[in-house]
ZAMARGU-4260 file (C-alpha; in steps of 0.2 Angstrom, whole numbers, plus 5000, padded with zeros to 4 digits):
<rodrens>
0) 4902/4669/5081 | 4907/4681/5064 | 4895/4688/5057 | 4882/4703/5056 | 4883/4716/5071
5) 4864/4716/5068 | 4863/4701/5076 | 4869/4701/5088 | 4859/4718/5093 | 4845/4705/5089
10) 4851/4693/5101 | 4854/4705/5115 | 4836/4711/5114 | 4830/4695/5115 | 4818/4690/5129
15) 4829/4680/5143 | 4840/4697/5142 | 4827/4710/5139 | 4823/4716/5155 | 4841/4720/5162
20) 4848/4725/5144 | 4838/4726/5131 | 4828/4738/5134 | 4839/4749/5131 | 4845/4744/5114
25) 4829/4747/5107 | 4830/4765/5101 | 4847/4759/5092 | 4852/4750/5073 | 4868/4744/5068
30) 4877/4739/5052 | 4894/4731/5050 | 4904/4717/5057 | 4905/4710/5073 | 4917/4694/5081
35) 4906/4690/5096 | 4914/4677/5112 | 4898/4672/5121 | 4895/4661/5137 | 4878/4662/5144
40) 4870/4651/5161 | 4853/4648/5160 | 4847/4638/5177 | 4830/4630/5173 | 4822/4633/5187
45) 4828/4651/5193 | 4828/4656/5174 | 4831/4674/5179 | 4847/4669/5187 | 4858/4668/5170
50) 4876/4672/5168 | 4882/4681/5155 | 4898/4685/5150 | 4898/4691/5132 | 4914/4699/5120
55) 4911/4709/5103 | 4925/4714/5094 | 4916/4728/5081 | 4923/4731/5067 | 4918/4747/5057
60) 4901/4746/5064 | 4888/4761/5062 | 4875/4764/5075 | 4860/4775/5073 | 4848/4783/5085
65) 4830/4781/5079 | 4822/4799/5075 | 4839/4806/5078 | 4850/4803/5060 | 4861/4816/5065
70) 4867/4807/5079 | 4875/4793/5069 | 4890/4784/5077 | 4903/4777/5063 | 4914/4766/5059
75) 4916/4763/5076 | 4930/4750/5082 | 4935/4741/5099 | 4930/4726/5109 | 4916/4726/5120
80) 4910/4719/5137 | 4894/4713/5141 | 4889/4706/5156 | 4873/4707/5169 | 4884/4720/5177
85) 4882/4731/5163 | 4891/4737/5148 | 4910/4739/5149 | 4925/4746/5135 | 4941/4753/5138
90) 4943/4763/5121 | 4931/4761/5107 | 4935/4773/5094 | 4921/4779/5078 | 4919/4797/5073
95) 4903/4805/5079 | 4897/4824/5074 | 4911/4821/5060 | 4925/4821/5068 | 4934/4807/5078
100) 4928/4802/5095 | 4933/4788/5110 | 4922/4781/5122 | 4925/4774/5138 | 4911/4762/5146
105) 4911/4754/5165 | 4898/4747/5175 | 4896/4751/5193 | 4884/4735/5199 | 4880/4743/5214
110) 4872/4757/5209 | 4865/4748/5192 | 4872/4760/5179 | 4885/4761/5169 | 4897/4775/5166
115) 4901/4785/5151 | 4914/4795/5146 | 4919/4800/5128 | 4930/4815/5118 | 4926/4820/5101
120) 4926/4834/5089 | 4912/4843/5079 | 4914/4852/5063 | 4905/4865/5057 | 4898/4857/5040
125) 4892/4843/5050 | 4883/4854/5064 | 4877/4866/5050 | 4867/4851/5041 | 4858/4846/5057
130) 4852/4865/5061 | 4835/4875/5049 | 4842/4882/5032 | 4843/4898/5040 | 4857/4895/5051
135) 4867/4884/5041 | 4880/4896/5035 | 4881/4905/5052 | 4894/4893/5058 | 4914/4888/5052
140) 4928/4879/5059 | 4927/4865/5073 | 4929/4862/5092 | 4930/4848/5104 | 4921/4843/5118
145) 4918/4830/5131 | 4902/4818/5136 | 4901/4812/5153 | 4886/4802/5162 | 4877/4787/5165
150) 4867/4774/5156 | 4854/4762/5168 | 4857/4746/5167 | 4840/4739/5171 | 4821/4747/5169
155) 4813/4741/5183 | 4812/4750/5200 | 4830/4750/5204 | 4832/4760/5190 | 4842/4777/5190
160) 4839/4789/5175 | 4850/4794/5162 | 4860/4805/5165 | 4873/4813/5151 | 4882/4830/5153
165) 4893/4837/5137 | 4905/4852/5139 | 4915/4863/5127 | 4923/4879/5124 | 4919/4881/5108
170) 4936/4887/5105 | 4940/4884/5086 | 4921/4888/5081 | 4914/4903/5073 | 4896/4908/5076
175) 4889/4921/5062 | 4876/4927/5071 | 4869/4942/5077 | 4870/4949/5097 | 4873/4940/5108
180) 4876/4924/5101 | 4889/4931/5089 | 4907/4921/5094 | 4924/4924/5085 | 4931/4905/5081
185) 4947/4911/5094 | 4935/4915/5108 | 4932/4904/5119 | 4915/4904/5128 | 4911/4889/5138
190) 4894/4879/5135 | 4886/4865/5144 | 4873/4854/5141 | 4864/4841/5150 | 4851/4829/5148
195) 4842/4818/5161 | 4829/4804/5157 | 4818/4796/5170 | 4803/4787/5160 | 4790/4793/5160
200) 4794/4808/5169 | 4800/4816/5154 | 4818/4819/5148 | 4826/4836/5154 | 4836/4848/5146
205) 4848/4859/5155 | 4862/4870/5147 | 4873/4886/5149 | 4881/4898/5134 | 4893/4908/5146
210) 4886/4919/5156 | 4876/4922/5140 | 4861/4911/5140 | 4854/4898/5153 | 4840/4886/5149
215) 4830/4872/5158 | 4816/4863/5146 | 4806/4847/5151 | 4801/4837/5133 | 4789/4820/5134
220) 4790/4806/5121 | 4774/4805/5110 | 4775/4792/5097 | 4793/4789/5097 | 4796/4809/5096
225) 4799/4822/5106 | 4788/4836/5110 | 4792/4851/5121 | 4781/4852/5136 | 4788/4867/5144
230) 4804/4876/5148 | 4812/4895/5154 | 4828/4901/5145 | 4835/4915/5154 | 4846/4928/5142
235) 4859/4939/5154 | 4861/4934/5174 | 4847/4925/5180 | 4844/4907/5185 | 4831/4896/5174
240) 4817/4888/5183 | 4802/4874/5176 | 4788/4886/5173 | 4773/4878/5178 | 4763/4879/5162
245) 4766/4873/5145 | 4778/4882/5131 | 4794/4891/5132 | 4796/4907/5143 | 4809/4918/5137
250) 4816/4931/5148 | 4830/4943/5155 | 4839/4956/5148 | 4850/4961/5132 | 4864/4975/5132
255) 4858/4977/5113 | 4846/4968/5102 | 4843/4970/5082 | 4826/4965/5075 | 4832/4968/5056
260) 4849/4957/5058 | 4838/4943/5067 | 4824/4944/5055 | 4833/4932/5041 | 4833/4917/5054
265) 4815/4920/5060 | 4807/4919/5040 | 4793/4907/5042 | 4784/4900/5028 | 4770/4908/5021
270) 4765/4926/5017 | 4767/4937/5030 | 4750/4939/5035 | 4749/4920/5037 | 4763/4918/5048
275) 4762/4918/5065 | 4773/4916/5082 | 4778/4898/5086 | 4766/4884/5095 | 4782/4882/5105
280) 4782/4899/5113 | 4774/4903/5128 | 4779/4920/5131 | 4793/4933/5132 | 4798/4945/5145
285) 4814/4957/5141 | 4825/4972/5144 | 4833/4979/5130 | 4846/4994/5135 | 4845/4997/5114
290) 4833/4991/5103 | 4835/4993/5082 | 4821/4989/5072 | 4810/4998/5059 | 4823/5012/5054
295) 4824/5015/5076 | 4833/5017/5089 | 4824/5012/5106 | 4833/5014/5123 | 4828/5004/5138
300) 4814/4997/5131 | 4803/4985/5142 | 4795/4970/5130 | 4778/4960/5139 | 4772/4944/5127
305) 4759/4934/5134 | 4750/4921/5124 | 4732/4920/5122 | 4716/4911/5116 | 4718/4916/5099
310) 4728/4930/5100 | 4746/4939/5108 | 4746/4952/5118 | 4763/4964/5117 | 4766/4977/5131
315) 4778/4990/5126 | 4786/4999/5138 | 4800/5014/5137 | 4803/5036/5134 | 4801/5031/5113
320) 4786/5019/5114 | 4772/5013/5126 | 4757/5004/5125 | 4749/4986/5119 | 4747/4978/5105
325) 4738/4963/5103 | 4743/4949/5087 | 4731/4938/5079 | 4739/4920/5078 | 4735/4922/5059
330) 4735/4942/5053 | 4723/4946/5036 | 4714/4960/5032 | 4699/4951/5045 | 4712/4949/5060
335) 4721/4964/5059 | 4737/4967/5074 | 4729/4982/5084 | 4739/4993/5093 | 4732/5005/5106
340) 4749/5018/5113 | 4749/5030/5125 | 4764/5039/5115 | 4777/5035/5101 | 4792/5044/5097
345) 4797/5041/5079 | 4815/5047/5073 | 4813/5050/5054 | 4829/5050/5042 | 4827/5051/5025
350) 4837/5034/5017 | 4840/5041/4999 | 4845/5058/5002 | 4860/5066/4990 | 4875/5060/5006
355) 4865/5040/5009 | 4858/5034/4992 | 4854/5019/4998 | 4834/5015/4998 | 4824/5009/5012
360) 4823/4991/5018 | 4806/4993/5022 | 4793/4986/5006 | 4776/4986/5005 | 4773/4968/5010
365) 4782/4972/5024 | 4768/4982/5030 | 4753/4970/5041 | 4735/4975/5042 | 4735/4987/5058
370) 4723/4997/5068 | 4731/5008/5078 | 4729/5024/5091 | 4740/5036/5098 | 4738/5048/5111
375) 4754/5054/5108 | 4763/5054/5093 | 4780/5065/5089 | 4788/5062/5073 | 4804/5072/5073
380) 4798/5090/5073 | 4778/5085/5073 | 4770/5083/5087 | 4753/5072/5086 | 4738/5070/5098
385) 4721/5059/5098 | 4731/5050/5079 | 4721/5033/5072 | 4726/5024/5055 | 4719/5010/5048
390) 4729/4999/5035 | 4724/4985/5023 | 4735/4974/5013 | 4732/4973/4994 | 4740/4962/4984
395) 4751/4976/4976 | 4756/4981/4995 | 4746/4992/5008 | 4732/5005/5009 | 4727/5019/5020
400) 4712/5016/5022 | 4710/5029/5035 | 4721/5041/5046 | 4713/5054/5055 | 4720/5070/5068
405) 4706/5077/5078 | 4711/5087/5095 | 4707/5106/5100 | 4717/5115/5088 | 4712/5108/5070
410) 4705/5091/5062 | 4715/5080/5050 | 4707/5067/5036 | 4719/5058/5024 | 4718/5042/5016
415) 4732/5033/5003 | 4742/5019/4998 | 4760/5010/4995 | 4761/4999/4981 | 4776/4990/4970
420) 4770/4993/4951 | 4773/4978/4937 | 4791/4985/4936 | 4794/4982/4953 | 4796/5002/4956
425) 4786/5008/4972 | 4773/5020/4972 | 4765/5029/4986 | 4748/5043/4985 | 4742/5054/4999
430) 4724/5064/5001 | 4726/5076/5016 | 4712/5087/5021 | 4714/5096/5035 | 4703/5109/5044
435) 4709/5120/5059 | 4702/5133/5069 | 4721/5138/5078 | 4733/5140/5062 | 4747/5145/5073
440) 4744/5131/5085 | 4741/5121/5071 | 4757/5127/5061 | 4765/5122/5079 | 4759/5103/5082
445) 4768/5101/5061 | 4785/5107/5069 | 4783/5124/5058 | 4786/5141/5065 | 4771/5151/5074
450) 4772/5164/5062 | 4754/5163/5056 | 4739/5166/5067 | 4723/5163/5060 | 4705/5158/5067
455) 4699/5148/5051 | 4710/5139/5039 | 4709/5123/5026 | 4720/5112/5017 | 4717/5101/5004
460) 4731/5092/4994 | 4733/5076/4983 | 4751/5071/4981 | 4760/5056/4973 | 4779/5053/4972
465) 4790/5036/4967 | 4794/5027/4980 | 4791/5024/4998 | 4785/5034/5013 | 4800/5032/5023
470) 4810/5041/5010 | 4817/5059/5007 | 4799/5064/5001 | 4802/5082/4995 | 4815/5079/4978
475) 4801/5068/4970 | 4785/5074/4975 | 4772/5079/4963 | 4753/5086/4965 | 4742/5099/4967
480) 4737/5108/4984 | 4726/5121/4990 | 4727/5134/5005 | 4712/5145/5013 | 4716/5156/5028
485) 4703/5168/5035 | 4705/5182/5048 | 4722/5183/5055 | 4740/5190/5056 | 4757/5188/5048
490) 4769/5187/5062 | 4787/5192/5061 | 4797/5174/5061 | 4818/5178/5061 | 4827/5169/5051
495) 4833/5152/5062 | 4820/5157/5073 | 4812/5138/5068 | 4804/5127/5055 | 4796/5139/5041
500) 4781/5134/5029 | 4791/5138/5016 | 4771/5139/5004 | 4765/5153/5014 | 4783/5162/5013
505) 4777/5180/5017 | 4777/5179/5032 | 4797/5174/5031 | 4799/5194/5026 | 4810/5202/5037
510) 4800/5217/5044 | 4812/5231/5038 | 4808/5225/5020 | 4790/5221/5022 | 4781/5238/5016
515) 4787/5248/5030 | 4772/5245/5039 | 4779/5249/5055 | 4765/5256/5062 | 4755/5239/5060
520) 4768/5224/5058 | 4774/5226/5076 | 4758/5219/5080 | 4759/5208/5065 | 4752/5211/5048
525) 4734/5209/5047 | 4725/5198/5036 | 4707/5196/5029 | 4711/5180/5018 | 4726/5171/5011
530) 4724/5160/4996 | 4731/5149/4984 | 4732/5135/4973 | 4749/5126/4968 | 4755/5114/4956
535) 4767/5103/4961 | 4784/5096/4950 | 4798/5086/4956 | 4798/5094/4972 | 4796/5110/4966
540) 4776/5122/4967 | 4771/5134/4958 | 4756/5148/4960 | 4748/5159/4950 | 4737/5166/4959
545) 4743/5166/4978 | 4733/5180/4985 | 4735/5191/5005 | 4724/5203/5006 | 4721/5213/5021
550) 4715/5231/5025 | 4733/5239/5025 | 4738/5230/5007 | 4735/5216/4997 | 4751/5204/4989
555) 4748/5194/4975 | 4761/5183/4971 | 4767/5172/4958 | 4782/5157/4955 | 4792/5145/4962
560) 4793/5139/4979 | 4808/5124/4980 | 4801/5111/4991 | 4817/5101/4990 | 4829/5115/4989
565) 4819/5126/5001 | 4820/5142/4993 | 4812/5155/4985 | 4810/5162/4967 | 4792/5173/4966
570) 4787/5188/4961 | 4776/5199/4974 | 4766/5214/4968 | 4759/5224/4983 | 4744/5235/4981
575) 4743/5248/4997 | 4729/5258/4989 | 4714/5246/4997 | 4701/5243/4984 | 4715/5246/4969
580) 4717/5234/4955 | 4729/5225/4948 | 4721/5220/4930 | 4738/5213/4921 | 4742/5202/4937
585) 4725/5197/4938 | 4723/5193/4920 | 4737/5181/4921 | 4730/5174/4936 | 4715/5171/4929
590) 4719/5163/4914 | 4726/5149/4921 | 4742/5149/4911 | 4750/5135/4920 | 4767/5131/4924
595) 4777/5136/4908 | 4772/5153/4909 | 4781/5156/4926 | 4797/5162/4918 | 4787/5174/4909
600) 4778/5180/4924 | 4792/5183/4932 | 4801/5194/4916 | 4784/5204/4911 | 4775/5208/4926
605) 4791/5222/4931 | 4787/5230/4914 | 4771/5234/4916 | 4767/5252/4920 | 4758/5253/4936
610) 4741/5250/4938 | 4739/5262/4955 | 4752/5276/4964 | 4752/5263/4979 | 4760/5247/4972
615) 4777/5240/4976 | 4785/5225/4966 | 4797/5214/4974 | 4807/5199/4968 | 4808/5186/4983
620) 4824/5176/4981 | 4834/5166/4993 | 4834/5152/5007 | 4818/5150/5017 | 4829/5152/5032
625) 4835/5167/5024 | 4824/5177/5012 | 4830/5190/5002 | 4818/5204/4995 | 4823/5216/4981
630) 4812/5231/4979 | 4811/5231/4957 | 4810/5249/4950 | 4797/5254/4937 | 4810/5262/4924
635) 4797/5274/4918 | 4791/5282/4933 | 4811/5281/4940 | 4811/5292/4924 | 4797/5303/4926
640) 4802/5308/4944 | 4817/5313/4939 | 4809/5328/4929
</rodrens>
């Protein structure tokens, strides 16, 4: 017979031959032609007793898998022999994967299967198309591989399952991925693949990457698809075994990990508080020696996911970060993730500095509702205790809708937001209040110098500056603040000595410059209040009205304190006289003349005559680390003491 390779697939899965051959044909389709020699017994009365002895010469026939169209076999040529033995063919050739292939079949009868053995290629377009659009350009080039196995030839009891096994070395084939499944195409890294059907038993999957990756998953056929039921995939040494519960365990151990280079092939659909952690996962346990993610650098970190009811619960453990976090299948403002850590350790670097311009990656939709505690929190130089935050998403990004500080030592309130404007700029806004009874423990826990120590003290600040809050803050800040110290000293702080608050930059002063109060400063300068109010510009704050007073002098100051440049540009009138005033200094102050009169300050006040025998001008200049203080001379009482 000529005709249709169609069929004579029909013909084969017809009822006399269904039960020994059949069967197996039903997952397949076929187009093209076909030459077919058939001779077939039937004896009447032992029906089941036929002989078959069948020839198909294909020519340029296509064979598809149903539910698999990658899997297509073409223009597959060769003869084919079929008999109650089994399937046999010394060479059929076809091009599978995109790349030519042969395949060799023979039947054992004795153990009622039939072998399979087949060479092929596999090119990266082809592969690419049958992988999610995220992967797709992650591989080029080609490789080859083998197939090996066996095909049951009947379905009853004496049935053995299917059993295919494919191997390869990938040599030729480029993988553009991140650690560690990242492969040069001339590296060769061996992988095998297995799979073993057994009814309804399940189909299992077994492969190895190298020493890379090993896997073992269980699937079940519902409705002519395949589901996964449960499986382990070990990453690093380990062996895989069937977990006992359903989903995918993931576990083992990475020499390095990157969250930011993986997160393109994760992106699910959906706005990030609508997506969620796959249905397939069951739950993750890994050792990473480094861990990058969220601008960080993690060591020997210790990752716990176990699924939930509703929710996934993330134990964190390692010297940067530890605690749990629990994850809402579906994250709003209603079913925030929740973190409570017993300590973080957060390296902060600036990304847009004058030597990195580059932005951060970070954006404002980045940023899912959270809840969060910290015992312990130390950010570069600041060192948090007893720290909540709440944030909400808002359609422009993320608010602050609370953050608070409360230990022994002072009390910290401060709310805010993150937003990308119409003009796709990003915008951030902080209110701080903070209250302390301990200034220099306070000043401490902030990574500043200890060289203030007060018993009462308040802050109280409203800043805004373009951009986000992971960047170099100080060059673009702008707002006002105000500062209230009661009862305390000015300590000496040497220059290096650490960290200054460069606003209150007094007690910078070098002692041999700071009005010869030797007889006091070695026990630090004492203080009945400090006070100011400052305006702040592009990073830069300016007073008018900055006030020490104290029983052995009072220092009103007035200019420019660089937040960005950290350095100094003020000057300081300096009343020893208790109880004397200063009435042009105080004019000025009180007037309110705002920012543009600062250069003028800073020429006038020195020409003043002086209100009182006890005061001293100074012009503060310099670095905060290193101050310099230039006594100013009153020409007309230089004058007079020359006479």
């Amino acid at each position: 017979a000529r005709g249709s390779a169609a069929a004579a697939l029909s013909f084969l899965r017809s009822a006399v031959l269904r039960q020994d051959i059949g069967h197996s044909l039903d997952s397949l389709t076929v187009n093209g032609r076909s030459d077919v020699s058939l001779s077939l017994v039937l004896p009447v009365a032992q029906i089941k007793a036929y002989t078959l002895d069948c020839v198909a010469r294909l020519r340029d026939v296509t064979v598809d898998v149903a539910n698999r169209p990658k899997l297509q076999l073409s223009q597959l040529n060769g003869d084919v022999t079929i008999t109650r033995d089994g399937i046999s063919s010394d060479k059929l050739k076809g091009n599978l994967f995109g790349e030519p292939v042969t395949i060799n079949l023979r039947p054992e009868a004795k153990q009622d299967r039939t072998v399979v053995k087949a060479e092929g290629g596999a090119n990266a377009a082809y592969l690419s198309a049958a992988m999610p659009e995220s992967f797709q350009k992650s591989l080029s080039g080609s490789t080859t591989w083998k197939l090996s196995g066996s095909i049951p030839n009947s379905h009853g009891t004496r049935s053995k399952s299917l059993s295919l096994t494919l191997t390869s070395d990938l040599s030729g084939l480029g993988i553009d991925l991140p650690v560690p499944l990242e492969k040069a195409a001339e590296t060769r890294i061996p992988l095998s693949a297995s799979i073993n059907y057994s009814g309804d038993r399940g189909m299992l999957l077994q492969f190895r990457y190298g020493g890379i990756m090993d896997g073992v998953s269980l699937f079940k056929n519902e409705n002519g698809s395949w589901r996964l039921e449960r499986g382990d995939l070990v990453i690093g040494a380990g062996q895989p075994s069937l977990p006992a519960t359903g989903g995918l365990m993931v576990s083992g151990s990475l020499p390095e990990f990157s969250l930011d280079a993986w997160k393109p092939y994760a992106v699910q659909s959906g706005s990030p508080s609508t997506q969620s952690l796959p249905a397939w996962l069951q739950g993750i346990d890994m050792k990473v020696n480094h861990f990058t993610g969220f601008e960080q650098g993690i060591d020997n970190l210790h990752m716990q996911l176990a699924r939930d009811t509703s929710i996934w619960n993330l134990a964190l453990t390692s010297d940067a970060v530890a605690g749990n976090i629990t994850l809402p299948y579906v994250v709003d403002n209603a079913h925030p993730i929740t973190a409570d850590m017993q300590h973080v350790i957060w390296v902060h670097k600036p990304t847009n500095t004058e030597n990195n311009p580059t932005p951060s990656t970070l954006t404002p939709g980045d940023v899912p509702p959270l809840q969060i505690t910290v015992k312990q929190l130390r950010i570069n130089d600041l060192n948090l205790d007893n720290v909540k935050a709440e944030l909400e998403q808002q359609p422009q990004g993320v608010s602050l809708k609370s953050f608070s500080i409360t230990n022994a030592a002072f009390s910290l309130s401060s709310s805010g937001s993150w937003v990308t404007q119409p003009d796709g700029m990003q915008q951030s806004t902080l209110d701080v209040q903070i209250k302390s009874s301990n200034i220099e423990k306070t000043l401490q826990a902030f990574g500043y110098a200890p060289g203030i120590d007060a018993k009462q003290g308040e802050l109280q600040t409203s800043l805004t500056w373009p951009g986000s809050p992971f960047d170099s803050i100080p060059p673009i800040l702008n707002g006002k603040l105000h500062i209230q110290l009661k009862d305390g000293r000015l300590l000496e702080v040497k220059p290096g000595a650490g960290r200054l608050f460069g606003l209150l930059s007094i007690n910078a002063l070098p002692r041999r410059l700071l009005l010869n109060f030797s007889d006091v400063f070695g026990k630090g300068f004492a203080f009945d209040s400090i006070s100011a109010d400052f305006l702040i510009q592009h990073g830069d704050a300016y007073t008018t009205n900055m006030l020490v007073s104290g029983p052995a002098a009072k220092i009103h100051m007035v200019g420019r304190i660089g937040l960005a440049k950290r350095d100094f540009d003020e000057a300081l009138v300096v009343d020893s006289s208790v109880g004397a005033s200063l009435p042009v200094l105080g004019a000025i102050a009180a007037s309110s003349v705002g920012v543009g009169a600062v250069l003028y300050i800073l020429t006038e006040i020195f020409k003043k005559p002086l209100a009182a025998a006890g005061e001293v001008r100074y012009h503060l200049t310099g670095t905060w680390d290193n101050p310099v203080l230039t006594r100013v001379e009153d020409t007309k009482r230089a004058s007079n003491d020359k006479h």
